[in-house]
N, C-alpha and C positions, 0 to 999 in steps of 0.2 A: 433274499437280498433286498433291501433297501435301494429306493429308485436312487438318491446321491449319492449311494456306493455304485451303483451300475452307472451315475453319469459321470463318476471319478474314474473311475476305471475306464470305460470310454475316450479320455482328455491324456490320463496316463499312459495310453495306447500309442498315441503321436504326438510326444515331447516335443517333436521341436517343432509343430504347428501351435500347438499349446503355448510353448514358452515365447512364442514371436507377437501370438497375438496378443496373451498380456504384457511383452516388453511394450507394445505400442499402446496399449491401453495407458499403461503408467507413465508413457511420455509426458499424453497428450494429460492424462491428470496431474504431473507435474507440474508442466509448463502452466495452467490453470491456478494450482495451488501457489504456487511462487511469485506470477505477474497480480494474483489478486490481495494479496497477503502485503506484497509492496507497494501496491495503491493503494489500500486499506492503511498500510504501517506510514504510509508518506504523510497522508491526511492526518494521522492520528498524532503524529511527532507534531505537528505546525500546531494541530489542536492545544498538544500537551503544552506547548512552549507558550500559546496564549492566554491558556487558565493557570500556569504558575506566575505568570506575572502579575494577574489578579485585573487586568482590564478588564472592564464593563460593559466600551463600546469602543468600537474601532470606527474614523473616520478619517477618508480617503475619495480619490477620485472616484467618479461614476465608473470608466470605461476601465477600474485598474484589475483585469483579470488576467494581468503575466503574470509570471514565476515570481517577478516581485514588482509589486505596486509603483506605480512610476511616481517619481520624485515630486515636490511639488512645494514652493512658499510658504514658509508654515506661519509667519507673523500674524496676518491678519486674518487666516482662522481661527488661530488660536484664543486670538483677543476673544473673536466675538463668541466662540464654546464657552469661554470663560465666563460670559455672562448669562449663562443661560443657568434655571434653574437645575439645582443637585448637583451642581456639577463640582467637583472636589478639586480635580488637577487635569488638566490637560499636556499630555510629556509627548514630544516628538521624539520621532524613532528613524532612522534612516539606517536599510540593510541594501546592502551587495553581495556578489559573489565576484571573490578577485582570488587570483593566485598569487600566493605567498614567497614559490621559487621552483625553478625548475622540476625540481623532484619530488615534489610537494602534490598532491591535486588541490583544484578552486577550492577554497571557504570559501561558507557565511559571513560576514562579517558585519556586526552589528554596532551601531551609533545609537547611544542610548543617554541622553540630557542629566547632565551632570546632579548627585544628590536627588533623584527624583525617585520613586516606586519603586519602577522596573529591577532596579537593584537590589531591592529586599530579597528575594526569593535565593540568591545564590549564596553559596556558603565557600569561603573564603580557603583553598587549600594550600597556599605561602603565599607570600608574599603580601603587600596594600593594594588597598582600592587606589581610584587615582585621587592625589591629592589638593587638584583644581580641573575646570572643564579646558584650560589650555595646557595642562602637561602632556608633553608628545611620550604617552605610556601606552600603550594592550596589554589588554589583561587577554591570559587564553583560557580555552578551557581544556577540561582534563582528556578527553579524548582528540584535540586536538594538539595538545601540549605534546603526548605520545606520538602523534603522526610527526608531528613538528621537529622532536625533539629538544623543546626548550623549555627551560627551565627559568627562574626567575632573575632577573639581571642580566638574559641571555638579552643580544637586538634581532629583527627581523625587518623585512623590507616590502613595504606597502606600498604600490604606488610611484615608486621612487621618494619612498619617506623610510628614513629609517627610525623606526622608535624600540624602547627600551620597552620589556617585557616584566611587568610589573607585580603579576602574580597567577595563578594559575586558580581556578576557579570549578566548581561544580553544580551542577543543575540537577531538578528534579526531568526537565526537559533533552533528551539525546541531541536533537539537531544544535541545541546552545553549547552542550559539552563540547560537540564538534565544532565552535567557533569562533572567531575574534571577539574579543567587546574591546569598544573604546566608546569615549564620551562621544555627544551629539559633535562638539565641537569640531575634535580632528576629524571626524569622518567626514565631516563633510569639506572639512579643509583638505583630506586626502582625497576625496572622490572629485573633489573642483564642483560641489553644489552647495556654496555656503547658503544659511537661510534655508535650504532644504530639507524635508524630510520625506520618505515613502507613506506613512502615516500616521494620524494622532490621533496618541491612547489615553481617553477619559477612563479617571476613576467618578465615581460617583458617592454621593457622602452616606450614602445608605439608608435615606429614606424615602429613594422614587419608588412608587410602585410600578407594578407591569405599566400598569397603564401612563404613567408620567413616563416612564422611558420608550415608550410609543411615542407619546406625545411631541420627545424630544428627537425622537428620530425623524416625526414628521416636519419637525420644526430646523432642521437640519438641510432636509429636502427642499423644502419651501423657500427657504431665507439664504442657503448656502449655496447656489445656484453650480452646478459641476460635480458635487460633493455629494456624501452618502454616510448613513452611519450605521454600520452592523454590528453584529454581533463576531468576535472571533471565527465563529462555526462556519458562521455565511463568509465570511473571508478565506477562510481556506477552499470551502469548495467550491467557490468560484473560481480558483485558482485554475491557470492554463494549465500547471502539470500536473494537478490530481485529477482533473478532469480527462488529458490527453493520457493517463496513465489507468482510470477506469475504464475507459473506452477500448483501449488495448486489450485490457482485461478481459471485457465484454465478448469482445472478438474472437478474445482466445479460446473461452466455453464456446462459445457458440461451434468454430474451427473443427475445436476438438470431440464437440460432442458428435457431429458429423463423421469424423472422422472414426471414431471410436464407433460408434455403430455401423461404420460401412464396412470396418474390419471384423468385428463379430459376424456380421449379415455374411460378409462372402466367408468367412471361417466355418460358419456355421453350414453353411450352404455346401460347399467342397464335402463336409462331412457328410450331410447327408448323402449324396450323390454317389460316395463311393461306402456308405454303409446302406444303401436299400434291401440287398437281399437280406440282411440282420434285418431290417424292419418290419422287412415280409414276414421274415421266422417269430418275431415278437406276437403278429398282426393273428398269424395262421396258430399261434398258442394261445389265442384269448385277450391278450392285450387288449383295452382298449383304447381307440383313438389321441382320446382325451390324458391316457397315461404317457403316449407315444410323445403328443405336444408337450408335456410336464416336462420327461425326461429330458427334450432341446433346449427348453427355453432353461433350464433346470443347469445343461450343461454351457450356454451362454450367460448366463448368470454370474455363475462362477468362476468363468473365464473371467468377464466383467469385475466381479468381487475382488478377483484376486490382483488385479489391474490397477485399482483403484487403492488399494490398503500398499499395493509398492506404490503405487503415482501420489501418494501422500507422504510417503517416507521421504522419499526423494525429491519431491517440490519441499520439503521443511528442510531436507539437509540439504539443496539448491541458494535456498531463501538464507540460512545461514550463511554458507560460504561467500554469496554475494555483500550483507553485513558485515562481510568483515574483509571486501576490497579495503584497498586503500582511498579509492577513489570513490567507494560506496561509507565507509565510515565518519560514523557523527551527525548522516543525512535521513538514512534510514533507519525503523525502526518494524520489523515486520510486524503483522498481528497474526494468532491464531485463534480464533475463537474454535469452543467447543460444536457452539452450531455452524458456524462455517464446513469444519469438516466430515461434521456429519450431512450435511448437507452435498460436500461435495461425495463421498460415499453414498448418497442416495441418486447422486449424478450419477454414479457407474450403475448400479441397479438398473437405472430406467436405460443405458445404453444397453445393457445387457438383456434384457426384455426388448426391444425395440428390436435390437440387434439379430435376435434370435426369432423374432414373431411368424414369421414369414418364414423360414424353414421348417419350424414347428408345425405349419398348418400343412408345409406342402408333405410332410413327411406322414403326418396324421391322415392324407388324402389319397394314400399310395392303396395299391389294391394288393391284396395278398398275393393274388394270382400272377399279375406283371411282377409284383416286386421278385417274387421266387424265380422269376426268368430270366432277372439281370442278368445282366455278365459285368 
């Protein structure tokens, strides 16, 4: 017989210690897979929504690491961006998160300068764009359209503004699909911060090199006294909620990797205690030591293994279902990478080794002669 048929058979022996301690294996790799997949996927939607608009560089306050960049005069930034070299367009942008109506949950809601850029990338599914930056219009988008239920000509209620719903729209970007646009103008006539934006997005005309657009960051720093100018990438992850939502994450392996190996350790440990006189009988036929240690760690392993291959199914079918709240829709976007989850599959291995270490030795250290005298 094969030492993984004797360590199945072994595990197959007591089902329901078996089947407990991978229900908890696969929790704790759940919850792992799920909380990281959505700080991955958060990060990665704001990413995706920055490079379809085609910005360059984002400038913004020093200190703006909320959930959304704090508001701030756009006039006399803008001027002086404008004069600096390469510099193509500079479009203010001002977003919130407001509810729409009772039964609805919070949008996005984005203000974006009438005829500029940012509007290139979306593709038009009824209705117009808007046909000045004072028409009291929203355009929605398509996965917000669905939550919303509206359709084009339908009204909604902003703020205590009521405007006309002008067309319904689509994005290469999820979290845009899930949300308002209207121009720079009513947003900020609807949020009460005229002259405001969160932040201003240069294009560039396409011929600074790395090094001019250093230059111009440093020149941004220097000359714009408060202000900063990054990259999209650097703005998301400076962000409070992809940060407070890694960190969770962080927490969560760490929790569970604890966890997961204290449940193997004592699993493993229970076994051996009430299998010593088998041990003995292995020890007193030749066994060796060394196969005795295999055989544990062999059947913590597999415990582990099999923990982790459900603790993935079910953080992916978690992470799905969350997707498709109502109140999670349009905002999220999970990721799976290949190496992520093989990665986390190599998490359960090492729990499952770690797990098992320390019964394996005590079991390999047993004496043929005590072990045969158990009771």
């Amino acid at each position: 017989m094969r030492l993984i048929d004797f360590a199945l058979g072994n595990l197959a022996r007591r089902p329901a210690r078996t089947a407990l301690t991978v229900a908890a294996i696969a929790l704790g790799i759940a919850a792992v897979v799920a909380l990281t997949s959505i700080a991955w996927g958060f990060e990665a939607s704001w990413q995706k929504a920055n490079d379809a608009r085609g910005t360059d560089l984002i400038v913004t306050r020093m200190a703006s690491e909320n959930s959304l960049p704090s508001a701030f005069a756009a006039l006399e930034p803008g001027k002086t961006l404008l004069g600096y070299p390469h510099v193509h367009q500079v479009v203010g942008l001002l977003s919130e998160m407001l509810s729409v109506n009772s039964k609805a949950p919070p949008m996005f809601v984005f203000g974006w300068e009438y005829n500029s850029y940012l509007w290139d990338h979306l593709k038009l599914l009824e209705g117009h764009w808007p046909a000045s930056d004072t028409e009291p219009v929203v355009l929605v988008g398509s996965v917000a359209a669905a939550l919303l239920h509206k359709r084009t000509g339908d009204t909604l209620e902003l703020e205590g503004h009521t405007l006309r719903v002008a067309g319904v729209f689509e994005s290469a970007a999820l979290v845009e699909n899930g949300a308002l646009l209207l121009t720079l103008t009513q947003a900020q006539l609807i949020t009460d911060k005229p002259g405001k934006v969160n932040v201003l997005n240069i294009k560039l005309d396409g011929k600074a090199s790395d090094s001019e657009i250093e230059e111009l960051r440093t020149r941004v720093a220097t000359s714009m006294p408060g202000f900063v100018a990054i990259t999209s990438g650097e703005l998301v992850s400076s962000n409070a909620i992809v940060r407070v939502s890694k960190a969770m994450s962080d927490a969560t392996i760490l929790i569970a990797s604890l966890v997961g190996a204290l449940v193997v350790f004592n699993t493993m440990l229970m076994s051996i205690s009430e299998r010593t006189r088998e041990i003995g009988v292995l020890l007193a036929l030749g066994w060796q030591r060394r196969t005795i240690m295999q055989l544990v760690c062999g059947e913590s392993t597999i415990l582990a293994l099999a923990g982790g291959m459900i603790g993935i199914l079910l953080g992916i079918a978690m992470t799905v279902g969350l997707e498709h709240l109502d109140l999670m829709r349009g905002k999220i976007e999970a990721v799976f990478s290949v190496q992520f989850l093989l990665a986390v599959l190599g998490l359960s291995l090492f729990l499952g080794i770690a797990g098992g270490l320390y019964p394996a030795i005590k079991a390999a250290a047993l004496l043929p002669s005590r072990a045969l005298r158990h009771e």
